[in-house]
N, C-alpha and C positions, 0 to 999 in steps of 0.2 A: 430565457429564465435566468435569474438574477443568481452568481455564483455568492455564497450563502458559508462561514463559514462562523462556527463559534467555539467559544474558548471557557471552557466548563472551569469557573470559578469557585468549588468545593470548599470548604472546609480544611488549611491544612496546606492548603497549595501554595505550591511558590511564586510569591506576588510580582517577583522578577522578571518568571517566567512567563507567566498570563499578561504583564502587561508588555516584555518584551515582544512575543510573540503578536501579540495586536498591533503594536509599532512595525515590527518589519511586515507584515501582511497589508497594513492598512501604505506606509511608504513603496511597495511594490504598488498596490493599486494605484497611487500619484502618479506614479512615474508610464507605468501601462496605460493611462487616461490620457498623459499629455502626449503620447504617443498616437492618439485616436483609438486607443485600445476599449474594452470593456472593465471596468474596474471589482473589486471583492467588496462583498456587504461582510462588515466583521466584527462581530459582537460577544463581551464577557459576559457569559452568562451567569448567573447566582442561583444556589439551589437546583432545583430541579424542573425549571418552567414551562406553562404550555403553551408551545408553537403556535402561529398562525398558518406557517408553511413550512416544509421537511426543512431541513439543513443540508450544502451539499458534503458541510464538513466537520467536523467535529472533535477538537483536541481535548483530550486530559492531560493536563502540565502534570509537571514532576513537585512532589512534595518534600520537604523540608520535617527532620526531628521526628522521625520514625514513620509508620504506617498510616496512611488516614483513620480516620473511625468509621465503622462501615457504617452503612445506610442503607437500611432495607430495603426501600424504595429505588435506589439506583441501576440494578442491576437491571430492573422490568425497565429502566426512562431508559436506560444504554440498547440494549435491546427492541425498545420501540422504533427506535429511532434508526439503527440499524436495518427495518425492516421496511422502513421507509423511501431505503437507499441511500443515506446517510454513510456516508467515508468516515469511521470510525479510528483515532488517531489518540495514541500513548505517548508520554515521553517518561522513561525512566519509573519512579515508584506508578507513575498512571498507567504503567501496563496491569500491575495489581486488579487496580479499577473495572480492566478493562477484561481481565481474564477471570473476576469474579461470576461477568455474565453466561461464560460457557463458552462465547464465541471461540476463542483461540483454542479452545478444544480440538487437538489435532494438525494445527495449525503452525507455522513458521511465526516466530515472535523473539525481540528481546527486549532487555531492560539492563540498568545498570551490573557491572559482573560482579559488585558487592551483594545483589541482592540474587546469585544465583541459585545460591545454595536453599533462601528462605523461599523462593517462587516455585523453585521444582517441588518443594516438600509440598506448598500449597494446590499448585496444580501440574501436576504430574501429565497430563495429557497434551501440553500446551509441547511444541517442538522447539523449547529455548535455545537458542543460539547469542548468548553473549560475546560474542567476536565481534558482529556485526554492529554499526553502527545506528546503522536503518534498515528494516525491512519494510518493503512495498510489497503488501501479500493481495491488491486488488483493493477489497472492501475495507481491510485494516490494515492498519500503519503503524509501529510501533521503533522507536528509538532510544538509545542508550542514556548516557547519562543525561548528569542536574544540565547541564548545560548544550544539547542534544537539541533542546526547540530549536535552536538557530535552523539545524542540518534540516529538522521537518518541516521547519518554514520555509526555508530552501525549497524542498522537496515537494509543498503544495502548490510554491509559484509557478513551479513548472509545470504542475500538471494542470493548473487551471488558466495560467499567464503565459505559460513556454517559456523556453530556457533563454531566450532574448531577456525576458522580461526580470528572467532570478540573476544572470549576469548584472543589469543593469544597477536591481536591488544592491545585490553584492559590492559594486564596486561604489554605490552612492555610501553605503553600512561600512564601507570597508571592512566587509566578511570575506575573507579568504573561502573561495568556492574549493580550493586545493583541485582536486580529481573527479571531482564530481561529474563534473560532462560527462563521463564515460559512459555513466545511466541516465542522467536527466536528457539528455539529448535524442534518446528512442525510449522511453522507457513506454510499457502498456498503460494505458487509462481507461479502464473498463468502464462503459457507460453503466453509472448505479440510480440512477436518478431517472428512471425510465416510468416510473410507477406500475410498473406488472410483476405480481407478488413469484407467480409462479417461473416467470425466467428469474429473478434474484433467485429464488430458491436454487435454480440448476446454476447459475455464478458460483456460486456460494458450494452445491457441490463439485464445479468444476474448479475449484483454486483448494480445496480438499484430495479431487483424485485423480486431475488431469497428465500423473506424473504414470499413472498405471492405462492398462487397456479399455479406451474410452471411447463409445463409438453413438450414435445420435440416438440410436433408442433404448441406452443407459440415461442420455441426458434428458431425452422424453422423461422418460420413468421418471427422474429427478424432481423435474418439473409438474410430475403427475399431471402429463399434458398426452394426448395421441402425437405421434410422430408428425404428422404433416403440417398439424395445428402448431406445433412446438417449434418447428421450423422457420415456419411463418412470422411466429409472434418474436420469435427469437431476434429475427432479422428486423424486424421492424425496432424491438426493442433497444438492441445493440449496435444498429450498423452494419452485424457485420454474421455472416453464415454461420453456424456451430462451428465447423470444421475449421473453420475460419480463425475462430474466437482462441479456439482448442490450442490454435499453431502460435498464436501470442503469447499464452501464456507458458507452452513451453518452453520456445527458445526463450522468454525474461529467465523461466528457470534455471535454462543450461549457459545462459550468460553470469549467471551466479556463481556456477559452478566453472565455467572458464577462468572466472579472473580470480579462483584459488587454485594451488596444486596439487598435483597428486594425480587425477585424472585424467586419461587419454580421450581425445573425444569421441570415438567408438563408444565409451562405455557410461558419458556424459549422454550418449543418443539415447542409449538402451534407457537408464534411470529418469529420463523427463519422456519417456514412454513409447520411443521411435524402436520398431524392430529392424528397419533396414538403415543403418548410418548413411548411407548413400540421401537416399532421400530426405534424413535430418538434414545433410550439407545445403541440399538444395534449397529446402525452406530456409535455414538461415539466411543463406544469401542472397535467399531474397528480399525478406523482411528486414535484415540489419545492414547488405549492401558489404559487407565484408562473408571471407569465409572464418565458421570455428578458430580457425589454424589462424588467420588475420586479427579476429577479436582479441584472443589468448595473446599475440606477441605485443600488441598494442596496450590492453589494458590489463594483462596476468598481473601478476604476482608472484613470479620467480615460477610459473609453471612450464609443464614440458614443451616442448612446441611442434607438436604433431601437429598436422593438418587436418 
C-alpha cells in the first residue's frame, strides 16, 4: 500500500510551511527511490476534500497573523480521517486545529510556548507540554513552533523511510539533524492503517491509559471485542500481541522521561505502569538493547544516573 501523506492547505496557513514541508517529503522520497527504496505520494490539499483512499498522513502547518477562522465542517473531516487510521500531525497554531476535534482530549501535545497560555484556556483537557519540541503520541503528532515542520518532517521520514533515509534527506537539505537519533532510530510506529475500526478504538485507548494498570480484558472491553476474538484480531492487525504492543509504548514513554531529570528509574517504572522495576529493566533491554541507567547517561539531560 502506497505511503500517502497530505498537507492540509486551510485558509490562513503558512505557505512556507506547506510548501516547505512537500519539498523536504517529496526530496526524501528521491533520494529513498534511488536507493531502490519505496517512495511517499505527497499531496497539498485545499479545503476539505473527498478521498479516494485513507491517507497514511496528515499535517496541519502552522499559521501566520493570528488564529485561523474556524470551519464548522473541519473538525467532522479531522475526525473522519483519523478513524480511518490516518497519522494526524500539527505544527505550531495547527495543534488549535487539531485540538478543536476532541482528539487531544487527554492526551500529551504541544504547540508554540507563545500560544501556551491562549490553548490551555481553550482546551483545558489536552496535556500541553510546551518544552517539547515534538511529541509522537502514536496516532498524533504535534510540534512546536513556526518553523518546527522541518523536525516533523524529519520525524515522518523516519517513520515511513527509516532514519537512513531522514539522515540522507538532512545532509542533501543541509538540516542539521542536531540529536535527534536518539529517538528516530527506535522510536514506536504503531500500525494505524490496518482498517479494523474496533483495535483503533483499543490503540487509541491504549496511548490514553497504557501508563496505568492495563491488562487484555480492559483492552477487550476497549475494543468492545470478546477476549480471544480481540486477541486474534489485535495480532493480526498490529503485528504484534497486546502485551506486546502494551510494552512499546511504555518504554517510548519512560524514554521520555529518562532523557529529562529529576527521576530515579524505580519511579520512571512505576509512572508508565510497571509494579515490579526489575522486570521494567528487563523489557527495556530488551526492546532498546541498552539498560534505563545506559539510555539516561547517553541521551539525559543533566539527569541522575541510576541504573
Amino acid at each position: 500500500m502506497a505511503t500517502r501523506i497530505g498537507i492540509l492547505d486551510y485558509p490562513g496557513a503558512q505557505a512556507s510551511a506547506v510548501l516547505g514541508l512537500r519539498d523536504l517529503l517529496e526530496e526524501a522520497s528521491r533520494l529513498h527511490k534511488l536507493r531502490g527504496g519505496a517512495g511517499l505520494d505527497v499531496a497539498v490539499l485545499a479545503g476539505l476534500p473527498a478521498l479516494d483512499a485513507p491517507l497514511t498522513a496528515l499535517v496541519l502547518p502552522p499559521a501566520l497573523g493570528g488564529e485561523p477562522a474556524s470551519d464548522p465542517k473541519r473538525p467532522a473531516w479531522l475526525t473522519a480521517r483519523h478513524r480511518e487510521g490516518t497519522l494526524l500531525c500539527s505544527v505550531c497554531m495547527g495543534a488549535m486545529l487539531l485540538a478543536e476535534t476532541g482528539l487531544l482530549a487527554g492526551r500529551p501535545a504541544t504547540t508554540h510556548w507563545g500560544l501556551r497560555a491562549r490553548f490551555a484556556e481553550r482546551f483545558p483537557a489536552v496535556l500541553l507540554d510546551t518544552d517539547r519540541l515534538v511529541i509522537d503520541d502514536g496516532d498524533l503528532m504535534t510540534a512546536g513552533g513556526l518553523m518546527a515542520w522541518v523536525d516533523l518532517g524529519l520525524r515522518l521520514v523516519t517513520r515511513f523511510l527509516g532514519p537512513e533515509a531522514m539522515l540522507a534527506t538532512a545532509r542533501q537539505l543541509l538540516v542539521d539533524p542536531g540529536g535527534r537519533e536518539q529517538r528516530f532510530y527506535s522510536t514506536f510506529a504503531p500500525v494505524l492503517t490496518h482498517g479494523d475500526p474496533a483495535i483503533l478504538r483499543a490503540q487509541a485507548w491504549l496511548q490514553a491509559h497504557g501508563g496505568g494498570k492495563v491488562d487484555v480484558p480492559a483492552m477487550a472491553g476497549a475494543a468492545r471485542l470478546g477476549e480471544r476474538t480481540f486477541q486474534r484480531r489485535f495480532k493480526r492487525a498490529t503485528g504484534l500481541r497486546p502485551t506486546e504492543y502494551l510494552q512499546h509504548l511504555r518504554v517510548g514513554r519512560a524514554r521520555e522521561l529518562l532523557e529529562r531529570p529529576g527521576l530515579g528509574v524505580d519511579e520512571i517504572a512505576w509512572r508508565v505502569g510497571y509494579e515490579d522495576p526489575g522486570a521494567f529493566r528487563k523489557i527495556f533491554l530488551r526492546l532498546m538493547g541498552l539498560s534505563p541507567g545506559e539510555y539516561r547517561r547517553r541521551f539525559g539531560t543533566g539527569a541522575s544516573q541510576d541504573a
